[in-house]
N, CA, C and O atoms as CSV, one atom per row, in Angstrom:
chain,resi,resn,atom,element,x,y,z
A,1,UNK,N,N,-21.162,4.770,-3.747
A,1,UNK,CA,C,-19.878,4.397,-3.197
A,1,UNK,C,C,-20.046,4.083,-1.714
A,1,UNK,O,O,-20.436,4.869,-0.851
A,2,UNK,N,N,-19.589,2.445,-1.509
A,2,UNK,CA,C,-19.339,2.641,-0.038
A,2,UNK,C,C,-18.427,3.033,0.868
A,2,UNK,O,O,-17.430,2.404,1.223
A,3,UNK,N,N,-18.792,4.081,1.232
A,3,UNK,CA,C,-17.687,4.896,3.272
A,3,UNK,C,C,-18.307,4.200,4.065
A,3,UNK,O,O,-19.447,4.569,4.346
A,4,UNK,N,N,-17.839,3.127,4.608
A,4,UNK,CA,C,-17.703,2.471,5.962
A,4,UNK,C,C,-17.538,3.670,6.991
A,4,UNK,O,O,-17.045,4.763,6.713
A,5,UNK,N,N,-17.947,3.347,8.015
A,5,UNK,CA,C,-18.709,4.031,9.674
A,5,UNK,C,C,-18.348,3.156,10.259
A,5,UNK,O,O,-18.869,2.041,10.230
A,6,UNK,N,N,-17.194,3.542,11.040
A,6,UNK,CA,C,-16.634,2.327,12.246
A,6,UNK,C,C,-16.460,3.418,12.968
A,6,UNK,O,O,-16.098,4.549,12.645
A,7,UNK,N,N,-16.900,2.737,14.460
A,7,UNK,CA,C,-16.003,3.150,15.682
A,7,UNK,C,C,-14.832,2.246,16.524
A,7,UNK,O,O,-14.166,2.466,17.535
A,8,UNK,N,N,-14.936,1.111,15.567
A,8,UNK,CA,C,-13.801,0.898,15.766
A,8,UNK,C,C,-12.348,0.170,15.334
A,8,UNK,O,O,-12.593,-0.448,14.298
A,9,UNK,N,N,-11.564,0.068,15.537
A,9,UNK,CA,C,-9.918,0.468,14.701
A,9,UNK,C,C,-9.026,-0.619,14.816
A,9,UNK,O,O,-8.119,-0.437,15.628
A,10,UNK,N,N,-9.036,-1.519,14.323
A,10,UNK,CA,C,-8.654,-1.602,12.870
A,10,UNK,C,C,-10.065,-1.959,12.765
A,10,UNK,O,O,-10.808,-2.249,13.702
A,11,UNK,N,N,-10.475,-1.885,10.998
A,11,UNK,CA,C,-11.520,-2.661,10.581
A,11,UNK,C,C,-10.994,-3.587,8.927
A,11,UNK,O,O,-10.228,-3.101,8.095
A,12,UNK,N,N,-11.245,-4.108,8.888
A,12,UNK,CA,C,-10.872,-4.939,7.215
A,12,UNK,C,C,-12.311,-5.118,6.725
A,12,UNK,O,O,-13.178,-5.674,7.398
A,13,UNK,N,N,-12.512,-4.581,5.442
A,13,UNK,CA,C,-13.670,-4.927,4.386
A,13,UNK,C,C,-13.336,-5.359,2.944
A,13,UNK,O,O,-12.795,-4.744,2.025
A,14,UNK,N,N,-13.860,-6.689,3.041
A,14,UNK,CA,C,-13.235,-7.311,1.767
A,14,UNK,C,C,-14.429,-7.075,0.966
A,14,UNK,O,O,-15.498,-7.528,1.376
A,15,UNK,N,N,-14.355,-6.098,-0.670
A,15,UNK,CA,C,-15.415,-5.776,-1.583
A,15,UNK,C,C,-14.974,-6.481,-2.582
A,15,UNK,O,O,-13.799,-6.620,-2.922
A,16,UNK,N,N,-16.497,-7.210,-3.352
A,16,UNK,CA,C,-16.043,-7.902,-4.574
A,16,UNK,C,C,-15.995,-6.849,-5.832
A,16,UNK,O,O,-16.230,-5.644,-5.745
A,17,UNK,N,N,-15.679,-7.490,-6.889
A,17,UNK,CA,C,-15.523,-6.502,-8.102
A,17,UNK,C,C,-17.072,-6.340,-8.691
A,17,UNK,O,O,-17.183,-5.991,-9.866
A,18,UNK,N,N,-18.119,-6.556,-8.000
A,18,UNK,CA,C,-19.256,-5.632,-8.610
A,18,UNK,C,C,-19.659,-4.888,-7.503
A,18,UNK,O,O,-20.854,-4.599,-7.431
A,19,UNK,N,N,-18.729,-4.441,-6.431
A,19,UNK,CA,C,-19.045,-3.879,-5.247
A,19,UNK,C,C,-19.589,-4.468,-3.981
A,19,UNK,O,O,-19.680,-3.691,-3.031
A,20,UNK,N,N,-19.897,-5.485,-3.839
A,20,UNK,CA,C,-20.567,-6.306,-2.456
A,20,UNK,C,C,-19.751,-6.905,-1.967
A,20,UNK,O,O,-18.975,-7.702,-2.493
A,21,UNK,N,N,-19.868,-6.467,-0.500
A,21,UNK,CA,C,-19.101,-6.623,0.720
A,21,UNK,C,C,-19.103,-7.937,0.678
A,21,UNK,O,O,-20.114,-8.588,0.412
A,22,UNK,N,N,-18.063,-8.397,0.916
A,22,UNK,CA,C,-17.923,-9.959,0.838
A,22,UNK,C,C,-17.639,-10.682,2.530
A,22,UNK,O,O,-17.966,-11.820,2.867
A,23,UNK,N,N,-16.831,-9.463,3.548
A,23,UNK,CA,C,-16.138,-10.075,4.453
A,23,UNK,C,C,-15.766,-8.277,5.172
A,23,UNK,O,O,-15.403,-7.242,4.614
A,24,UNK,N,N,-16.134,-8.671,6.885
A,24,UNK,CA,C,-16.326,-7.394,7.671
A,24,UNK,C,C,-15.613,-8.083,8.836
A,24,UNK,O,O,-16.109,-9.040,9.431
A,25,UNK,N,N,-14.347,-7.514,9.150
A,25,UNK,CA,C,-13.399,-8.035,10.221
A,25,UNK,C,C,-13.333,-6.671,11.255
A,25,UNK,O,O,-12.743,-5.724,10.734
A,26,UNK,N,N,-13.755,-6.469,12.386
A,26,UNK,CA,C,-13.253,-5.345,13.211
A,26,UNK,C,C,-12.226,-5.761,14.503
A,26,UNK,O,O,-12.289,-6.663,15.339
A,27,UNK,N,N,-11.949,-5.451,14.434
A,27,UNK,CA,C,-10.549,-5.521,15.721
A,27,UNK,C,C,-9.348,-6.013,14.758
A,27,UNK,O,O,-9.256,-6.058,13.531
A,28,UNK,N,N,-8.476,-6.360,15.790
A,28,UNK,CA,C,-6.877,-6.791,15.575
A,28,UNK,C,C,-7.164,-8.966,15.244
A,28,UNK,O,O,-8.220,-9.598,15.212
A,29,UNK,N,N,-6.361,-9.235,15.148
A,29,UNK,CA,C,-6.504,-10.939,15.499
A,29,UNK,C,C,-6.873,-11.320,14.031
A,29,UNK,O,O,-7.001,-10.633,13.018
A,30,UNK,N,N,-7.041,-13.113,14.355
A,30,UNK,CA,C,-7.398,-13.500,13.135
A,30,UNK,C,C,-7.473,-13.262,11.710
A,30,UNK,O,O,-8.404,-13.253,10.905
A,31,UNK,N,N,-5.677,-12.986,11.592
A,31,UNK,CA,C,-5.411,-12.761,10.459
A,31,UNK,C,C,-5.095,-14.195,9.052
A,31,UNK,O,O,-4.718,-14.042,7.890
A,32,UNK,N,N,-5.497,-15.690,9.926
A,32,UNK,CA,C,-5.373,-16.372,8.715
A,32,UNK,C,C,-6.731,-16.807,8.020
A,32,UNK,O,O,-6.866,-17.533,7.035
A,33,UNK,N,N,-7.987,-15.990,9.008
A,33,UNK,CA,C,-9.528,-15.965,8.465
A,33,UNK,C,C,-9.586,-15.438,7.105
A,33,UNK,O,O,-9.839,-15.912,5.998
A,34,UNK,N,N,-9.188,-14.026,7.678
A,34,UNK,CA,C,-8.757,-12.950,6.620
A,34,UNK,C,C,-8.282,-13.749,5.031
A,34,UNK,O,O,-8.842,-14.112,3.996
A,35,UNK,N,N,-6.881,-13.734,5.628
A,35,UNK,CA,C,-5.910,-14.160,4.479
A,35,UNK,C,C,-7.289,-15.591,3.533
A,35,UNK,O,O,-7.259,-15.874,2.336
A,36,UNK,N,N,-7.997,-16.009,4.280
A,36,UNK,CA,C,-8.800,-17.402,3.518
A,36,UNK,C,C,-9.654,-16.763,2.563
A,36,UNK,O,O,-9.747,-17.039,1.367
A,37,UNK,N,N,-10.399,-15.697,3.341
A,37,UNK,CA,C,-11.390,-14.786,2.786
A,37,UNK,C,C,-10.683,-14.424,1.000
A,37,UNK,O,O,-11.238,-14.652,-0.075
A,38,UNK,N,N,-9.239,-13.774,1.269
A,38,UNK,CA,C,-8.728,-13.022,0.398
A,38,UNK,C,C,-8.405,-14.052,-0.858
A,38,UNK,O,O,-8.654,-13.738,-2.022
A,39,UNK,N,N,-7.960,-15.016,-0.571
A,39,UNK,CA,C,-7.522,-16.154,-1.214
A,39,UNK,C,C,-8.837,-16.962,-1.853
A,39,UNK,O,O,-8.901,-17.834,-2.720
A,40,UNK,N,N,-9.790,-16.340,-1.104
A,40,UNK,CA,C,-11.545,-17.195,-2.036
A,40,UNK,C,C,-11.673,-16.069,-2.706
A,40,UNK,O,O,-12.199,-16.311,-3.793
A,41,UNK,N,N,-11.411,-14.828,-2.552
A,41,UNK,CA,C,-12.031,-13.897,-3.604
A,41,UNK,C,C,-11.835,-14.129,-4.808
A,41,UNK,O,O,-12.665,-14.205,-5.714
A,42,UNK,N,N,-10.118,-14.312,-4.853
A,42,UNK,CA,C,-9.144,-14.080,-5.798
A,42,UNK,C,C,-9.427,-14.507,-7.075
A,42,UNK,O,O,-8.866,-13.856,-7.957
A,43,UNK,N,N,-10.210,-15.511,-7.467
A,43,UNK,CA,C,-10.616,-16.632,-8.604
A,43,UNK,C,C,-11.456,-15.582,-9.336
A,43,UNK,O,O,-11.248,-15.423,-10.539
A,44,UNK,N,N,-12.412,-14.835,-8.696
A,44,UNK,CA,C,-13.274,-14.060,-8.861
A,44,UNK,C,C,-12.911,-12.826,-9.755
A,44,UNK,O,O,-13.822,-12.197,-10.295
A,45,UNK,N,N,-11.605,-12.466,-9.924
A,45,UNK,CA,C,-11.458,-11.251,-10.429
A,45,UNK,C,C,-10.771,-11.562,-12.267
A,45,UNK,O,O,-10.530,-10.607,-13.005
C-alpha cells in the first residue's frame, strides 16, 4: 500500500486502478492540470 511522505500541504496523487501513480501535484494552483489528469484517467476504469 502506498502512504505518501509529504512535507508539504496540499499534495494531490492521482493512482490508477492497478495502483500506479499516475500524477503528483504539491502546492495549491493549477487546478485545470489536475482536472485534465482526472478526466484522462477516467476511460481507464
Amino acid at each position: 500500500m502506498f502512504v505518501p511522505v509529504t512535507r508539504y500541504r496540499p499534495a494531490t496523487y492521482l493512482i490508477d486502478k492497478r495502483g500506479i501513480i499516475r500524477y503528483i501535484k504539491i502546492g495549491e494552483g493549477d487546478y485545470g492540470k489536475t482536472e485534465w489528469q482526472i478526466q484522462a484517467l477516467l476511460p481507464e476504469r
